[in-house]
C-alpha positions in Angstrom: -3.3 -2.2 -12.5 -6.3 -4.7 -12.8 -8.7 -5.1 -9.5 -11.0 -7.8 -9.0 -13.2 -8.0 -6.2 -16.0 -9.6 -4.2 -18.1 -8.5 -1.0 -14.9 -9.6 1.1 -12.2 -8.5 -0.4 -10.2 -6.5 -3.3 -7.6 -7.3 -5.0 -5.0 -5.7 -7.4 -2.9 -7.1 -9.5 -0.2 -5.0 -11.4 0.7 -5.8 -14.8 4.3 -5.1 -14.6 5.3 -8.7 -13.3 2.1 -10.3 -12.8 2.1 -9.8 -9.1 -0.2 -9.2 -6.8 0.3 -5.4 -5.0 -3.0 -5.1 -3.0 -5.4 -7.5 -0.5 -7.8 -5.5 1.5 -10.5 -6.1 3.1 -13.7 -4.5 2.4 -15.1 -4.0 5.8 -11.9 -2.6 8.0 -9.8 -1.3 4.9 -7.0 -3.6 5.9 -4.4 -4.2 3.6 -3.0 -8.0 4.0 0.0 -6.9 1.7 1.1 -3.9 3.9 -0.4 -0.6 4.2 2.6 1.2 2.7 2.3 1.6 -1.0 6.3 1.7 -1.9 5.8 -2.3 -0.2 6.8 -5.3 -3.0 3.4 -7.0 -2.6 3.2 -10.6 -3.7 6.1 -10.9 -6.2 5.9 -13.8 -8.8 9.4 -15.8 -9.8 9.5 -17.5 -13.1 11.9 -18.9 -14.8 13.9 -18.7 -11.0 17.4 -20.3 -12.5 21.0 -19.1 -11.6 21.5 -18.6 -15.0 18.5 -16.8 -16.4 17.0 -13.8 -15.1 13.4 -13.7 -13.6 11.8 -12.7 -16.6 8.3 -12.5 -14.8 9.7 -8.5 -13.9 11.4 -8.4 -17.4 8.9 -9.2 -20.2 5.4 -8.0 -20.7 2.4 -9.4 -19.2 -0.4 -9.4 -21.1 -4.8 -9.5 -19.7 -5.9 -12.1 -21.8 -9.3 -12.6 -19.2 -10.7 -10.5 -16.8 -13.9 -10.4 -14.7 -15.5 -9.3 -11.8 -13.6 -11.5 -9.4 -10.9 -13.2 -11.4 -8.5 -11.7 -13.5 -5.5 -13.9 -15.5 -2.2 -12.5 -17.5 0.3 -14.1 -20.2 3.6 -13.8 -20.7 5.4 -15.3 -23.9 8.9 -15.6 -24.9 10.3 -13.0 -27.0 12.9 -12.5 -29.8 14.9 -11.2 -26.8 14.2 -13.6 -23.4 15.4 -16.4 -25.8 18.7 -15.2 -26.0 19.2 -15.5 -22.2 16.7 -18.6 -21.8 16.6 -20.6 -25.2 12.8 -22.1 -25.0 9.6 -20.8 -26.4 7.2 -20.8 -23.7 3.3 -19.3 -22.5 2.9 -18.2 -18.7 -0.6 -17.8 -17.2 -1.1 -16.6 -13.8 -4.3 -16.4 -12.4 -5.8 -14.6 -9.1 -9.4 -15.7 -8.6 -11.4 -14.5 -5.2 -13.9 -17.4 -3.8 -15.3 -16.3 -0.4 -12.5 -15.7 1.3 -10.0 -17.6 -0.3 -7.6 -16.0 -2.9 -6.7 -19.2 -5.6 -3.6 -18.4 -7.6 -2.7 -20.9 -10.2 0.2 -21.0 -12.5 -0.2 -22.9 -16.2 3.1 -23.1 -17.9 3.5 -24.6 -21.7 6.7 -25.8 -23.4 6.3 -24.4 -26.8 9.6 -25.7 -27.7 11.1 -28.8 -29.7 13.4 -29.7 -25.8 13.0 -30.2 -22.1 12.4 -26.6 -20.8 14.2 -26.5 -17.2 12.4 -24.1 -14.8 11.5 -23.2 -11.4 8.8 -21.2 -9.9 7.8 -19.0 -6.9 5.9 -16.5 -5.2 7.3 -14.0 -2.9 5.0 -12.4 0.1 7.3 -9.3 2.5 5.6 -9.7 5.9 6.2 -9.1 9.3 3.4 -11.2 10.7 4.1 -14.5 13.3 4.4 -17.9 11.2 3.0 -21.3 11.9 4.7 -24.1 9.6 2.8 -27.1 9.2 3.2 -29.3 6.1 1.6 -27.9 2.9 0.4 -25.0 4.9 2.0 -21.8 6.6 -0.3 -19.7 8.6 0.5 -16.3 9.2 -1.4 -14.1 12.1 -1.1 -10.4 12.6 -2.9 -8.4 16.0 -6.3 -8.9 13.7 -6.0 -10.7 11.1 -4.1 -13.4 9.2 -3.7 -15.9 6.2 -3.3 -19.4 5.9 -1.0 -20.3 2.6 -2.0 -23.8 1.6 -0.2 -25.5 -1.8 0.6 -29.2 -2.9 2.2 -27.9 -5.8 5.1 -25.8 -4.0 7.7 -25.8 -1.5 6.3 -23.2 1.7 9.0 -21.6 3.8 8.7 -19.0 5.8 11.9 -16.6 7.1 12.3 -13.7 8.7 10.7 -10.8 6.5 9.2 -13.3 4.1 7.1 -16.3 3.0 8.0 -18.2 -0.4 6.4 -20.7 -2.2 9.4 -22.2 -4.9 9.4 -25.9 -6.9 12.5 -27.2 -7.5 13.7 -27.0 -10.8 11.9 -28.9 -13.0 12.1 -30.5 -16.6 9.0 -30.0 -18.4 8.7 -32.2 -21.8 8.9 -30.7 -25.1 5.3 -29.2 -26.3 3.8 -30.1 -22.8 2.4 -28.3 -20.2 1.8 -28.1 -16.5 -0.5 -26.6 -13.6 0.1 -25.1 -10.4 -2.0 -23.8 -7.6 -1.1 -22.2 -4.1 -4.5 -20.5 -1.9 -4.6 -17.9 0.4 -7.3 -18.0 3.0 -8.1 -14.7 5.2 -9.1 -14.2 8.1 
């Protein structure tokens, strides 16, 4: 487990799937991911196809950068991901804390010779009231609550859950792409 922090808020982020288990806050202990510790936490999707598996949970992530208040992991394709999703490919997911905003982004790199079909999402478990507005779900608890803001993905919120998914998309052969979705507390 790697935990970054600032004089807000702490964050953990477990290595096993890149995905974020803890959010609390430093001055009233409140966890914005659930106080129970068997809960999901923010779960990370990738390469999200009906054919492939998500092999965010399946391969390793590895800590390639890590400071006080940001913290990013890779995944790359192995001998054994290709044989169920045939591209070579580099994931790096990044949490960074700034005030009282938590900035996620998401660089993805076609290391293969073909167009590398994928989509992407995050997963948040909550139980909290939703607000939809375009680009922007805000959820609110009794005291507190986060605003989910991306250009990049699609935001939906149902009952149990938020999700931020792209379609599927085609990156280019030996390209790469960013993506970025913020979590503001309050």
């Amino acid at each position: 487990m790697q935990t970054i922090d600032n004089s807000l808020f702490q964050v953990s982020v477990d290595e096993n799937g890149a995905r974020m288990a803890h959010l609390v806050s430093i001055t009233d202990q409140f966890n914005y991911l659930g106080e129970q510790e068997s809960e999901e936490g923010m779960a990370l999707a990738f390469p999200v196809m009906d054919q492939a598996d998500n092999l965010a949970n399946k391969l390793p992530w590895t800590v390639v950068d890590k400071g006080d208040t940001r913290v990013s992991l890779t995944l790359i394709d192995t001998s054994e991901s290709y044989k169920s999703f045939p591209y070579h490919f580099e994931v790096m997911t990044t949490y960074a804390l700034e005030g009282n905003q938590v900035n996620i982004s998401f660089y993805l790199k076609n290391s293969s010779n073909k167009e590398l079909p994928f989509s992407l999402g995050f997963i948040l478990p909550t139980s909290w009231q939703s607000e939809s507005q375009v680009n922007k779900i805000s959820l609110t608890g009794k005291e507190h609550g986060i605003d989910l803001t991306s250009t990049d993905f699609k935001l939906s919120a149902k009952e149990g859950s938020v999700t931020a998914f792209t379609d599927k998309i085609e990156l280019e052969a030996k390209s790469s792409r960013n993506f970025a979705l913020s979590l503001t507390l309050k």
